[in-house]
N, C-alpha and C positions, 0 to 999 in steps of 0.2 A: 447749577447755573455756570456753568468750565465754558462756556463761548460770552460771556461779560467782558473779559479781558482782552479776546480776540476781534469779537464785533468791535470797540472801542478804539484797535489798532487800524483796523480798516477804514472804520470814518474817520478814525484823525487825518488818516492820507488822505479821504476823499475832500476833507473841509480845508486842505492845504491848498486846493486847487478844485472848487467847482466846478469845474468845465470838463473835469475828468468823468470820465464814461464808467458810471457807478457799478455796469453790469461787468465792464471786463473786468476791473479794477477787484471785483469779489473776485469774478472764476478766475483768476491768475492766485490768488491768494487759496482759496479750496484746494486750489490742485497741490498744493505743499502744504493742506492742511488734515490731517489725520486723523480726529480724535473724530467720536461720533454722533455731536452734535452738531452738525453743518445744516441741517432744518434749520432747528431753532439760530444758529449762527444768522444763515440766511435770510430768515422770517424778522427778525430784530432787526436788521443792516437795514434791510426795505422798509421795514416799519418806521424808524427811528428818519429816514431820508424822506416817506410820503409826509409826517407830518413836524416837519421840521419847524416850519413857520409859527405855529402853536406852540411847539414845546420849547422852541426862544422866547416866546410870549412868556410860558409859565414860568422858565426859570427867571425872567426878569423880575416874576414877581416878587420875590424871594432874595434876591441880589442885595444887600446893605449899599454895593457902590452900583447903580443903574450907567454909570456909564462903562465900565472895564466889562468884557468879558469873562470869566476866568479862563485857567491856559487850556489849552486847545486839547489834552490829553482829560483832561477834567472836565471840559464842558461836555464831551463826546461819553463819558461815563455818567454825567447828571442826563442827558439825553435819552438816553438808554434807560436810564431808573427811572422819567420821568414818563419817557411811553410806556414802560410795564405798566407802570401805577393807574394811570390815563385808560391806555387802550388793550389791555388786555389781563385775561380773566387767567392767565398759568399758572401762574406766581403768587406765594400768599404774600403781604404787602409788606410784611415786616422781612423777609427773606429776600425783597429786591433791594432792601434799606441794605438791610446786614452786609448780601453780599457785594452791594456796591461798592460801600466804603470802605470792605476786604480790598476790593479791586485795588483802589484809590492808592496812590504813594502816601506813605506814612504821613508826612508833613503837610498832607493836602485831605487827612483822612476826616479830621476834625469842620474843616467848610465842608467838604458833600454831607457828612453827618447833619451837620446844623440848616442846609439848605434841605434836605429831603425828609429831615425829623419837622421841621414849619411845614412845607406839603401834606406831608403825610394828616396834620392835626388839622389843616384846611380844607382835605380834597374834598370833600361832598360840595364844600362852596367854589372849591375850584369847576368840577364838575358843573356845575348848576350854571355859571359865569358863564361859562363856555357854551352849553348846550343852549340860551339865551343870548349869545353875541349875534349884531345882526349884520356884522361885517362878514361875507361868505370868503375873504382872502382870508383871515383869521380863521375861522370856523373849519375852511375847508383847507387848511395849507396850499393855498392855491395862488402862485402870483398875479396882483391887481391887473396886467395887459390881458393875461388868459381870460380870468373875469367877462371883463372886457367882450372879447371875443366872443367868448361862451354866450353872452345876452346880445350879442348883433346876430345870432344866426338861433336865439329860443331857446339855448339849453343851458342854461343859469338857473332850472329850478332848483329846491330842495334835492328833488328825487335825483337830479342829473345830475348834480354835485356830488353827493353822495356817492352814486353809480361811477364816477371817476377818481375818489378818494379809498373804491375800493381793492383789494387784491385782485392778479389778473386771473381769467379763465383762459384756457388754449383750444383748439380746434382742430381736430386730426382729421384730415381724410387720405382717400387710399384711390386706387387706379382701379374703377371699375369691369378694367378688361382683366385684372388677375382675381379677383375674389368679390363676390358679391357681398351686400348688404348683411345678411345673415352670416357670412361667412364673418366679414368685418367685427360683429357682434361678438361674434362664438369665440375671435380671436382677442379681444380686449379683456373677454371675460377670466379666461382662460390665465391672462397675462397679472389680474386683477385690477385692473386701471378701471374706477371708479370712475363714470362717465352719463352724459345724457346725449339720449340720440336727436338731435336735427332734421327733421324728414325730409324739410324744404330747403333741405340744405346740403341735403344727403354727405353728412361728417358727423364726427360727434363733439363734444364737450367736455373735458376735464380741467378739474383743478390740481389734480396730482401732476404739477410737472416733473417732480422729480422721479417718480417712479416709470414717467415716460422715457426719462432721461433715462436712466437707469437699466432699463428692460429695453435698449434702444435693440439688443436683437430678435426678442420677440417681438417687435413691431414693426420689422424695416418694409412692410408692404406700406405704412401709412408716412405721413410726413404734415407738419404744421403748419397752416392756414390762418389766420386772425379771418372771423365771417366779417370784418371789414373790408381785407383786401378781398375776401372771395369775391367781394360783392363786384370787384372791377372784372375779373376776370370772369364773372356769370354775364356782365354789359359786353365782355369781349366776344364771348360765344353768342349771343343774341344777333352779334352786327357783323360780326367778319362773314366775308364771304368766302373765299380761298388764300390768300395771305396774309400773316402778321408777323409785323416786326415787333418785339418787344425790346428795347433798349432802356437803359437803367435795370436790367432784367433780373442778375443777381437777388439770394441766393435763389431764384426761378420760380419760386409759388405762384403765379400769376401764370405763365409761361404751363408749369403742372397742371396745371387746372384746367387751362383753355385744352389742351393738346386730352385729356381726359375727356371732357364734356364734345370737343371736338372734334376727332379724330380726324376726319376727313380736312381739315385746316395744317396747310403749313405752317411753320411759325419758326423763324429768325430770331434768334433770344441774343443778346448782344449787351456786357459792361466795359467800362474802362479798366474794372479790375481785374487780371490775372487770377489772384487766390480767390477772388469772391466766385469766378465764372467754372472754378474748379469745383465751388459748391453743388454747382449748379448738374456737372457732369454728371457727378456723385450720383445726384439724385434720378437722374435720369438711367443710369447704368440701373440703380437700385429698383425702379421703380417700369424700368422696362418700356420707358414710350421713347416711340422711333421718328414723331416727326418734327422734332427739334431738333436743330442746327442751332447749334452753343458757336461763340465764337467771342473775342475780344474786341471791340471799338469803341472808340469816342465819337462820343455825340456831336460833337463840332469839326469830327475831320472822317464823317460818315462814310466807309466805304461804297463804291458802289458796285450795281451788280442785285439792291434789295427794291428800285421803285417801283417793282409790280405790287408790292402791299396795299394791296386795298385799305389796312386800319395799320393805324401806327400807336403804341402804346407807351406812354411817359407816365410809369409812377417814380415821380421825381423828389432825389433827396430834400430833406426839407428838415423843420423843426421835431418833427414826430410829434406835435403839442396831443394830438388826438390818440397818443398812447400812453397817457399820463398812466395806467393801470398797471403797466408792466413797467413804464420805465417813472419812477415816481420821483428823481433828481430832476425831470423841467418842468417840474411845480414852481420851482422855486429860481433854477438856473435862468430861462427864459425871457429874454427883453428883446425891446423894441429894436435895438440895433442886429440884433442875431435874426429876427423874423423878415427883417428890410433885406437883411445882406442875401440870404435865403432866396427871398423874390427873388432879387435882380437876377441871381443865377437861374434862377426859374424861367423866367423870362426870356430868357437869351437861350437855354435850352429848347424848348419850346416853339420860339421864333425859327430856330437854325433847323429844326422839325420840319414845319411846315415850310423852308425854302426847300429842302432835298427829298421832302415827298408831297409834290403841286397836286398829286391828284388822288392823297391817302385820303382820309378822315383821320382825326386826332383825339384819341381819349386821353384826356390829362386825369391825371390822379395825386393826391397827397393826404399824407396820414396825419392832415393839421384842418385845424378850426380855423386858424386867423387869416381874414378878409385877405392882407396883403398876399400872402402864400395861393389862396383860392382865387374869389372872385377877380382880386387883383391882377394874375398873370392873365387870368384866358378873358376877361374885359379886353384887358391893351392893347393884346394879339389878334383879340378877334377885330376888332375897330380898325386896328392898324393894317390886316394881312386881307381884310372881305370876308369874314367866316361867321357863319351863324350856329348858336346851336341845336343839337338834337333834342329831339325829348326822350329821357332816359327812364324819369319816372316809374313810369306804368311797368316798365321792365323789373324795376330795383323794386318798387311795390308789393310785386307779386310775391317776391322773395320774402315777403314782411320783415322789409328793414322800415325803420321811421326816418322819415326825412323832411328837411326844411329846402325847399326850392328856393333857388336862387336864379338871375338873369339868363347866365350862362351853363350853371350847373347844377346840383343838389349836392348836400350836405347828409350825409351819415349821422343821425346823433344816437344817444342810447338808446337802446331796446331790449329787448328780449332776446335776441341774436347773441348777444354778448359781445357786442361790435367792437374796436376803436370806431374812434369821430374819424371820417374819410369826406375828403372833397374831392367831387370824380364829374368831371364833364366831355362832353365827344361835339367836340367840331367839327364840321366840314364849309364846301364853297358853297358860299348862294346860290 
């Protein structure tokens, strides 16, 4: 267990500052880290961050003073021995004790002893407590606002909770002008990435991201998809008729997808960011489609030269609440003031949209559950600007994504797809 001491340095940095972004925060630390557990490194960083809110729960249990913490290099080591113990079967339970309190600085070695030797004699009623609590913020380390959220749009059950408390799956598809479906197959196989095929989705399935990672040049025909965002970019192909702009485009998946499934569609792919829209090249170079036109702007100071677009596409930054699965730090990071601030920019994106293209349609997308991010912007816009919207349904349907209809739009929630939660609507003029 040689990745104890390093996962432990990682989240003390990350608990210094929540707000920090857990995913670069690891990959900056991997890449100066050598030895050959970076799995398990990786698997305990994520694990120990999705169910954070529990495992303060449990060590409080156990704390003689309930109100001090202890120090922040220590808590992040009982965390770590507190989810082997909890949530996973690797470890025999006496070997996460041992090697913890090895971990532990000498003078701090005797409290993790004594806090993880009292669990250890309780877990079966720890266990039991837990699986028995009927608070689903607890239960599921999930912060009360998402909650929240999650039960105004039907996916607060068990099963949904669950389904967002768990590790993520990825979605690879590939440019069906270079290699077909079988070929696709014969090449994954070949590569060994352990996968399920999508038919209706025509991509596949894996939970191996590292060996995607890894084997990135045995697979440079294919490139990473969430079958939530495909889902905007399957509504983009169904409605464009000969131009789209995609801005916010970056790193281009949406933008991939349409120009694959459409070929006969231009498409104007446009960020504010330099490095992000380089991604986008990359992929294009890589991946060999010719009717995308990459380029740099801002949303608020739109070049012109693009209002022949018949469809205009805004998947717009936002909280990403709806990717709790990959990204398991806004379980708990996430409040009301960051989802508001979010809107407002939504909003004013959005708006500035539909003044510079009077005679587009508008598909708005974001990779969040909460009302204010979704039904909130494209409600105020639509009321304010004359836009009603389309029915996208029967489209997204077909695809069998489940969905909760809303006024304006539909909601993505769990399925079978192996979604994120996406809120995607398509405006146009009365």
């Amino acid at each position: 267990m040689n990745f104890l001491e390093p996962a432990a340095r990682v989240l003390q940095d990350y608990y210094q500052d929540r707000q920090t972004n857990l995913r670069l925060l690891l990959t900056r630390f991997l890449d100066s880290y050598h030895d050959d557990d970076k799995s398990a490194l990786t698997r305990t960083v994520y694990g120990v961050v999705r169910k954070d809110i529990v495992l303060e729960h449990v060590i409080g249990l156990f704390l003689k003073n309930k109100r001090q913490a202890p120090a922040p290099s220590v808590y992040a080591l009982l965390k770590i021995a507190v989810f082997l113990l909890l949530f996973s079967d690797s470890y025999p339970e006496y070997a996460v004790v041992n090697e913890t309190v090895n971990a532990a600085a000498k003078k701090e070695r005797p409290f993790v002893n004594a806090v993880l030797r009292e669990l250890l004699r309780n877990l079966p009623q720890v266990r039991d407590k837990l699986a028995r609590n009927a608070d689903p913020s607890l239960k599921y380390s999930i912060a009360p606002v998402l909650v929240s959220g999650l039960q105004r749009i039907g996916a607060a059950s068990e099963a949904d909770l669950a389904y967002l408390d768990r590790e993520p799956v990825f979605h690879l598809r590939f440019n069906p002008a270079r290699m077909s479906m079988d070929q696709a197959r014969q090449t994954l196989s070949v590569a060994g990435i352990p996968c399920r095929e999508l038919p209706q989705l025509d991509c596949f399935e894996t939970a191996a991201t590292g060996q995607v990672l890894e084997k990135s040049g045995q697979l440079g025909p294919f490139y990473v998809q969430n079958a939530g965002s495909q889902a905007v970019a399957l509504l983009a192909a169904a409605t464009a008729k000969k131009t789209v702009c995609d801005v916010a485009a970056a790193p281009g998946g949406k933008s991939l997808t349409l120009a694959c499934l459409r070929p006969d569609v231009q498409i104007w792919s446009s960020d504010v960011s330099p490095q992000r829209m380089r991604l986008l090249e990359q992929n294009l170079r890589r991946l060999q489609l010719k009717t995308i036109s990459p380029f740099v702007a801002d949303i608020f100071r739109y070049p012109p030269g693009h209002e022949a677009a018949d469809l205009v596409i805004l998947d717009a930054p936002c909280t990403a609440s709806g990717t709790l699965r990959k990204n398991p730090d806004l379980k708990s990071k996430l409040n009301l003031e960051i989802i508001e601030k979010n809107a407002r920019q939504q909003r004013l994106m959005l708006a500035s949209l539909v003044e510079r293209f009077p005679n587009s349609r508008w598909l708005y997308a974001v990779c969040s559950f909460t009302p204010e991010e979704s039904e909130g912007v494209t409600a105020k816009i639509a009321v304010a600007r004359g836009l009603r919207p389309a029915a996208i349904a029967p489209v997204l349907e077909k695809y069998g994504f489940r969905l909760k209809e809303a006024a304006y739009g539909c909601y993505l929630l769990p399925s079978d797809l192996n979604n994120d939660l996406f809120y995607i609507s398509l405006l146009e003029r009365k």
